[in-house]
C-alpha positions as CSV (number, residue, x, y, z in Angstrom):
1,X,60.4,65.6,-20.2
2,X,63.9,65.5,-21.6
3,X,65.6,65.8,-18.5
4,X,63.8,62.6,-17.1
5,X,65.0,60.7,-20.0
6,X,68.6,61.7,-20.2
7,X,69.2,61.8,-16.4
8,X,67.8,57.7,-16.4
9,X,70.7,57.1,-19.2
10,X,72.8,59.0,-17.0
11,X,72.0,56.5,-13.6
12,X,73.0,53.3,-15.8
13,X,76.7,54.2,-16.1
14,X,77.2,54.5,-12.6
15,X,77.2,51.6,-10.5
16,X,74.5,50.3,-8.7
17,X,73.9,50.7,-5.2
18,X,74.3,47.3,-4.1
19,X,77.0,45.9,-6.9
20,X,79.1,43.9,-5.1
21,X,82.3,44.9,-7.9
22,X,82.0,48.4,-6.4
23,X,85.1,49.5,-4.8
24,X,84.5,51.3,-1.0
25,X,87.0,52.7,0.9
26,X,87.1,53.4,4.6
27,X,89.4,54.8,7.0
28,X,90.3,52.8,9.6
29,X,92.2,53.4,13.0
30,X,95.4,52.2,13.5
31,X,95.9,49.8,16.6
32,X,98.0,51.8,19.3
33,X,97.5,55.3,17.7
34,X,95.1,58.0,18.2
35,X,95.9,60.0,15.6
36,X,96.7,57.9,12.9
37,X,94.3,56.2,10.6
38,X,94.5,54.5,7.4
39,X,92.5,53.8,4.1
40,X,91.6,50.9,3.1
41,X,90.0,50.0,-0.4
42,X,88.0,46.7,-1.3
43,X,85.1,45.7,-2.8
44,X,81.5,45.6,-1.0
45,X,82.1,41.7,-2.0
46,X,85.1,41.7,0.1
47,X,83.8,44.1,2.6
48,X,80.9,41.6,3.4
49,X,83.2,38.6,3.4
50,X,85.4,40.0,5.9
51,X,82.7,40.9,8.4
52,X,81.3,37.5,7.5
53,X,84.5,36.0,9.0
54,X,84.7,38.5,11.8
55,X,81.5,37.4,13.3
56,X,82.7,33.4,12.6
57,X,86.0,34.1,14.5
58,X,83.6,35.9,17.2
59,X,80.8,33.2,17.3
60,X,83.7,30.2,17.8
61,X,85.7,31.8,20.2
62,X,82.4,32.3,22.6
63,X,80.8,28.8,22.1
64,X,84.6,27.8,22.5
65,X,85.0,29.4,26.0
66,X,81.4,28.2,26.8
67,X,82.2,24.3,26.1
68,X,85.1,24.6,28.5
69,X,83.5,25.9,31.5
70,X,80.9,23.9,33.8
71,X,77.8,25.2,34.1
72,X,77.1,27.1,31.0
């Protein structure tokens, strides 16, 4: 088949699914607004770092509070 061997030429071009250089953008919401939203562009690298130090800031802030209180 042809078609099988040009289309797995075709697949190496394009990125990979999981290629961390691949540029993904989202649209995000604005903070006070409804209506208005935003795009914003980064790489799944930097994607994955940022929810990596999303759940840090999360994860401190709750043993934080929990060291504080009596009892926990």
């Amino acid at each position: 088949c042809a078609s099988a061997a040009s289309a797995s030429h075709d697949t190496s071009a394009k990125p990979k699914k999981g290629d961390p250089d691949e540029v993904v953008c989202e649209k995000q919401e604005v903070l006070g607004s409804r209506l208005a939203s935003k795009r914003v562009c980064m790489t799944r690298a930097q994607w994955a770092e940022q929810r990596r130090a999303a759940r840090d800031m999360v994860d401190k802030s709750q043993l934080g509070s929990c060291a504080r209180q009596a009892g926990c």
